[in-house]
N, C-alpha and C positions, 0 to 999 in steps of 0.2 A: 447402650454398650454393655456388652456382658461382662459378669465378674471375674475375676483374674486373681491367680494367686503369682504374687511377683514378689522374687526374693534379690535384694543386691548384697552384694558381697562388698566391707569394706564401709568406711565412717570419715568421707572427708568432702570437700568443696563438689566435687563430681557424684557423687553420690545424693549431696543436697539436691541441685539439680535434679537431680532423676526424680527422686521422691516426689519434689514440688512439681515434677510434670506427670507423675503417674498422677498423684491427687485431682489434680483441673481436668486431666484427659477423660481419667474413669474412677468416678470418687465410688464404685463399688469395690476397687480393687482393694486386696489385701495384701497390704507388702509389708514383709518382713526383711530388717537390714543386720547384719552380721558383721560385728567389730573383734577384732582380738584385743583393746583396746579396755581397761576398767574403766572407761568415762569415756564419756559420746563426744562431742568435738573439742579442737583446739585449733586457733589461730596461729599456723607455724611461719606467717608473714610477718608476726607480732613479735618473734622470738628476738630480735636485734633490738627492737625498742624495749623489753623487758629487759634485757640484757645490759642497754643504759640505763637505764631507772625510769624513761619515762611513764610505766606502767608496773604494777604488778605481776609476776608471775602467773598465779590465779586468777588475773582478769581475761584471761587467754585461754581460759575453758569454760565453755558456754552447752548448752542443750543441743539439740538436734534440732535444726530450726525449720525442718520439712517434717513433721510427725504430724501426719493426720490422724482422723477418731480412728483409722482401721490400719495402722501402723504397730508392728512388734519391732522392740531391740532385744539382739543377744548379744550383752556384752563378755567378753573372759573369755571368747570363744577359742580355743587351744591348737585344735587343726579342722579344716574346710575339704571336703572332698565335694566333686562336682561327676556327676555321671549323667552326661548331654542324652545318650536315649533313652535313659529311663526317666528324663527329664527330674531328676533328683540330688539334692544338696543332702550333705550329709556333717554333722558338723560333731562337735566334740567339746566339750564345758564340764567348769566341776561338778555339773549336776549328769553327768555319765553323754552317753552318745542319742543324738535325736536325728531322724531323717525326713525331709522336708519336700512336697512336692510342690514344682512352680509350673507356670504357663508361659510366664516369659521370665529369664535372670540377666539381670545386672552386673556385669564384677567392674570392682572401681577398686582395685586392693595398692592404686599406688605405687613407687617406687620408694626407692633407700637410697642412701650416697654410696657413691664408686669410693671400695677403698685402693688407693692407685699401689702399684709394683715398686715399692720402697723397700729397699733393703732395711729387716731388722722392723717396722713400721708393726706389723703385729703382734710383737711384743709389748707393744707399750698402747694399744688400744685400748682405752676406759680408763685410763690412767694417767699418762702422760700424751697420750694422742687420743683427740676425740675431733666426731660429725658433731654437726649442727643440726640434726635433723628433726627431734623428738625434744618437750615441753621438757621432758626428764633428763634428758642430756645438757641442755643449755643450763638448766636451774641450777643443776651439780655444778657446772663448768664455773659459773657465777660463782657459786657459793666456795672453789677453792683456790682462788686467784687472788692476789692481791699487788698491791702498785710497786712492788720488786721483781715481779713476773715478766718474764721476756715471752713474746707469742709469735708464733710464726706460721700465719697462716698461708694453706697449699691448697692456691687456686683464687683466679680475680674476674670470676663472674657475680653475678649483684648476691648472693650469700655472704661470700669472701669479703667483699666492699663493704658491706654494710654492716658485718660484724668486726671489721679494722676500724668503723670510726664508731665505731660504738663502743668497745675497748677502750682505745685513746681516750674517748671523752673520761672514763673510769681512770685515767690516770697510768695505763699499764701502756709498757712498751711494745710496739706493733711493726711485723716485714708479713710483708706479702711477697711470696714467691710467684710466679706465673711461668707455667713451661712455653706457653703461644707467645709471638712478639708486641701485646698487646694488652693491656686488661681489655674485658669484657669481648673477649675472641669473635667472634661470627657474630656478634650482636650490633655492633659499631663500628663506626670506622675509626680506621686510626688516628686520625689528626681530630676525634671527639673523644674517642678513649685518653688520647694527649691532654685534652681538657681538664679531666677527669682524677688521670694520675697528678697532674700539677696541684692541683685541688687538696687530693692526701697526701704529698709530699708536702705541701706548704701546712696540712692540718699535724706536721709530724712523724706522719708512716712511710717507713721504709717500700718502696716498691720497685721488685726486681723483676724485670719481664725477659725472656728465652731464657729462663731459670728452671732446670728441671732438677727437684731432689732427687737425687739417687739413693742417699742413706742416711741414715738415725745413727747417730752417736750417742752412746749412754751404755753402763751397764744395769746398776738398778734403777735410773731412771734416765730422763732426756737430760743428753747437755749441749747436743749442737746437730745440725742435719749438714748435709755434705752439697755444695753447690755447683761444679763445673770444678771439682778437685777442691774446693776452698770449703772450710767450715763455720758455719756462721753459728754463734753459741744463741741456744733457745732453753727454755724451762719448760713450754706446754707446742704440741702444734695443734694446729685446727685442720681438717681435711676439710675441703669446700670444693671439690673434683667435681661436681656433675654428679649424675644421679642413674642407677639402672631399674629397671619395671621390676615391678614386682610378680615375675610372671612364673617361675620355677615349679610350684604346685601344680600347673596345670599340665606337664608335663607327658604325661601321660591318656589326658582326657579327648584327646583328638584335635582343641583348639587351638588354630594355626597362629604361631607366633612366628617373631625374628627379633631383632637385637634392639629395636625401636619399640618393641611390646608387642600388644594383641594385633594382629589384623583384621581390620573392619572396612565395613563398606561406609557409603555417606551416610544411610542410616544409624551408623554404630553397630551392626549386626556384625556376630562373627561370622564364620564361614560354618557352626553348628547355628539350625535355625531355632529362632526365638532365644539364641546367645546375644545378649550386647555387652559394650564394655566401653569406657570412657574415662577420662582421666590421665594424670599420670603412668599410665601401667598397661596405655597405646601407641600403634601409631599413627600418627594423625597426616597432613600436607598441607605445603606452605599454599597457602592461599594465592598467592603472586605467581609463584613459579611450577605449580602443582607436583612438586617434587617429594618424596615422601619422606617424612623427618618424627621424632619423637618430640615432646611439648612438655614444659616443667610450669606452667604457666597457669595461674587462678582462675582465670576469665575464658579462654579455652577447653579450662575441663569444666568447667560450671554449663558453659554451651552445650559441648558435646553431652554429658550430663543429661539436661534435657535435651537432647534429643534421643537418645537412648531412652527415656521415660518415656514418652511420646510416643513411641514406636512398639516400646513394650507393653502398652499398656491400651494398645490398637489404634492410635493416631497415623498420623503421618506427617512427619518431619526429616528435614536432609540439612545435615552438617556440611557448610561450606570452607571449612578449610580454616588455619590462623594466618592470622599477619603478625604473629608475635608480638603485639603490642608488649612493652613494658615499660616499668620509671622504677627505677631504685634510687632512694634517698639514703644518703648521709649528711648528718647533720642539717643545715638548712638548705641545703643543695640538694641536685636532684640529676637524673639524665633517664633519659626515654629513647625508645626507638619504636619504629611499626615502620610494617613493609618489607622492605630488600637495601640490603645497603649496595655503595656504589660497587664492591666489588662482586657482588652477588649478582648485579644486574649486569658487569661485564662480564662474565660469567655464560649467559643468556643469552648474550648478542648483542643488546641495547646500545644502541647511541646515546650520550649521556647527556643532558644539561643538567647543572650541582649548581646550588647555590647557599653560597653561607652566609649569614647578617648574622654581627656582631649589635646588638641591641640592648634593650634592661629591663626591667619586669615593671617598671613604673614611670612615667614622664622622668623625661632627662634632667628635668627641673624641682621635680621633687625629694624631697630628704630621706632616705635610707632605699634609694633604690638600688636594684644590684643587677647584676650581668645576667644578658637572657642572651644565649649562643643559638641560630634557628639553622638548620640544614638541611634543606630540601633537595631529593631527588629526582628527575623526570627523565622521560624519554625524550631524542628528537623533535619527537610530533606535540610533545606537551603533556603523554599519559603522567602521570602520579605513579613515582615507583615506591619510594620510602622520604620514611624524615627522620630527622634525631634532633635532640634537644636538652643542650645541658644551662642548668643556672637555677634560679631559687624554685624550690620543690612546686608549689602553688602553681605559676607562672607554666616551669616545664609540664605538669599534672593537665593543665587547659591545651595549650597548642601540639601535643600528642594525642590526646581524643580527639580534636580536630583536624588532625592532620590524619586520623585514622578512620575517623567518621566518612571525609573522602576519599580514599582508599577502597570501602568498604563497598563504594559505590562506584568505582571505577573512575572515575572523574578525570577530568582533564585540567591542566591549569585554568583554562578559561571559567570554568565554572567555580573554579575558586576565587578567582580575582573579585568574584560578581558577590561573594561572602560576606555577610555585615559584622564586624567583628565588634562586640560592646567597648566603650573608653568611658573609662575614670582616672585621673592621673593618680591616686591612689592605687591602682591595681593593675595597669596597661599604658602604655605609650602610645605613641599616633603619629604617623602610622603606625599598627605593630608590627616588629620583625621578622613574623609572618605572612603579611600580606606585601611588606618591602623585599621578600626574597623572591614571591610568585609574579611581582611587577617586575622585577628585573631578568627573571629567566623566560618573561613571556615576550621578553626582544629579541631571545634567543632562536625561540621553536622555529621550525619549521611551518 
């Protein structure tokens, strides 16, 4: 394979990815990765646990963990230009301006959080209202709170959540607003997001849902946000809205975007050739419904990632799409989903069989076992459409890869029934309430 000069744009999980597949693909290549960034990665999934004390702040910045012998970093890089037919990067540092040519490029530049349509809300940005998004924003946020602090976080997807009971645990007073009827919106169903909210209601936190802020009270700083005409007195908010691509630079350069990010084929290629682009700062499609959606999600841009490597670097690989796996933890608890929820799949057309087992994460007979909630989705005829799963973190973390494992393969109940699931009464029950939800919807099918 011949040498290649491959430049990616951008310093996160999707980018790793790329790196470690240009290396394996064609270790003559020379890639050079471009951060605006004065230090090469951070664990931003890590930020809620630093945030309770389980961890240090600085253990959450680590090296670039794809740098091969023929790897360059520029980090401090200030502005990025990109010009697709003269096949050239153009970049900007405090060491003046350098122009760079590639063979194939990478952009993995990421998104930022939505800051949402609050009245009065950017006034009080970096101050009294802050995202959760960056190592330097949470460490600040940390360092000026203390246990008289009222917080009112706006938005109850797994950011929102998992920075309410990480708070709590800190001693400080927590409301979570949500505008959708639901925590965790289009990720869950209701009657598991129900789960969920009972869970931080009883850990403490307030949680309001068809609550849409409209406005910040305060003059020189916050003292309350406005909720359906009612004011609810706060000290600090937190935005946890959702996220938009980071795609604005490219504005100009020819490469085709929309409101979901870059546009790419299965390869990752844009619609400029020997352009790819992966990560947060795409749009990707659900793997289930092949509907096209954007992705905020570790293990989908790490995929697409390499494959974008792979292909830049003259392989060939094709990205099949996510099933949004996730699990966000608070405190010892946990909730996951992969796939389509029920109302996503009526949606589609499906004929449903659902099945919920209330179950525990260890023999019913053993000492400190706790609540394992399983919800499996299926079609009529028995396909695997989705699952969710809330109860102790470990527990929910195993029957979400395995319910995503099949998934991934199209599977039918039947083929799950047939699944050898390991027992210890220490770590699993028996049957498990996994394989007790697949026997009882396979009296159902068709």
């Amino acid at each position: 394979m011949k040498e290649k000069n491959i430049i990616i744009i951008g310093m996160g999980t999707s980018s790793s990815g790329a790196a470690a597949a240009v290396n394996h693909t064609n270790p003559k290549a020379e890639v050079s990765i471009i951060e605006k960034r004065g230090y090469e990665m951070y664990s931003s999934c890590g930020l809620p646990f630093a945030f309770e004390g389980r961890l240090d702040f600085g253990s959450l910045k680590h090296n670039f963990p794809a740098r091969g012998p023929r790897t360059k970093l520029y980090l401090n890089t200030e502005e990025v230009k990109i010009n697709p037919d003269r096949k050239e990067v153009v970049i900007k540092n405090q060491e003046g301006q350098n122009a760079f040519q590639y063979d194939s490029l990478i952009i993995a530049t990421g998104a930022r959080p939505i800051i949402p349509p609050i009245t009065n809300i950017e006034r009080f940005l970096g101050s009294y209202a802050h995202t959760l998004h960056t190592l330097e924003e949470v460490s600040h946020l940390y360092n000026i709170v203390n246990q008289d602090t009222k917080i009112s976080i706006i938005g109850a997807g797994a950011i929102g959540v998992e920075f309410a009971m990480a708070m709590k645990k800190k001693g400080l007073e927590i409301m979570i607003a949500e505008m959708m009827g639901q925590i965790f919106p289009n990720a869950l169903d209701n009657d598991m997001a129900r789960h969920v909210q009972e869970y931080l209601e009883i850990s403490g936190i307030k949680v309001l849902t068809d609550s849409r802020v409209k406005e910040v009270i305060g003059k020189d700083k916050v003292e309350g946000i406005i909720i359906d005409e009612k004011e609810h007195k706060t000290d600090l908010i937190i935005l946890a809205c959702g996220i938009i691509p980071n795609i604005e630079w490219l504005k100009n350069c020819g490469i085709s975007c929309n409101k979901n990010g870059i546009i790419t084929n299965n390869r990752m290629m844009t619609n400029m050739k020997c352009v790819y682009a992966a990560g947060d700062c795409v749009e990707t499609y659900n793997a289930m419904t092949k509907k096209k959606c954007g992705s905020a999600l570790a293990v989908p841009a790490l995929k697409q990632g390499r494959v974008a490597g792979i292909n830049a670097a003259g392989g060939r690989a094709i990205y099949s799409g996510t099933l949004n796996t996730f699990i966000s933890i608070f405190g010892d608890y946990a909730v996951g989903s992969t796939g389509i929820t029920s109302e996503q799949a009526k949606e589609e057309g499906y004929e449903l069989v659902i099945q919920k087992i209330k179950g525990q994460n260890k023999a019913d007979w053993y000492p400190g076992h706790k609540e394992l909630i399983v919800k499996l989705i299926a079609d009529k005829k028995g396909k695997l459409l989705g699952g969710q799963v809330f109860g102790e973190k470990i527990a929910v973390k195993n029957r979400i890869d395995i319910i995503s494992s099949y998934l991934s393969t199209k599977s039918h109940l039947r083929d799950m029934i047939k699944g050898e699931l390991a027992y210890c009464p220490d770590v699993a029950n028996i049957p498990d309430p996994l394989t007790t939800a697949v026997d009882f919807m396979l009296r159902r099918v068709k």
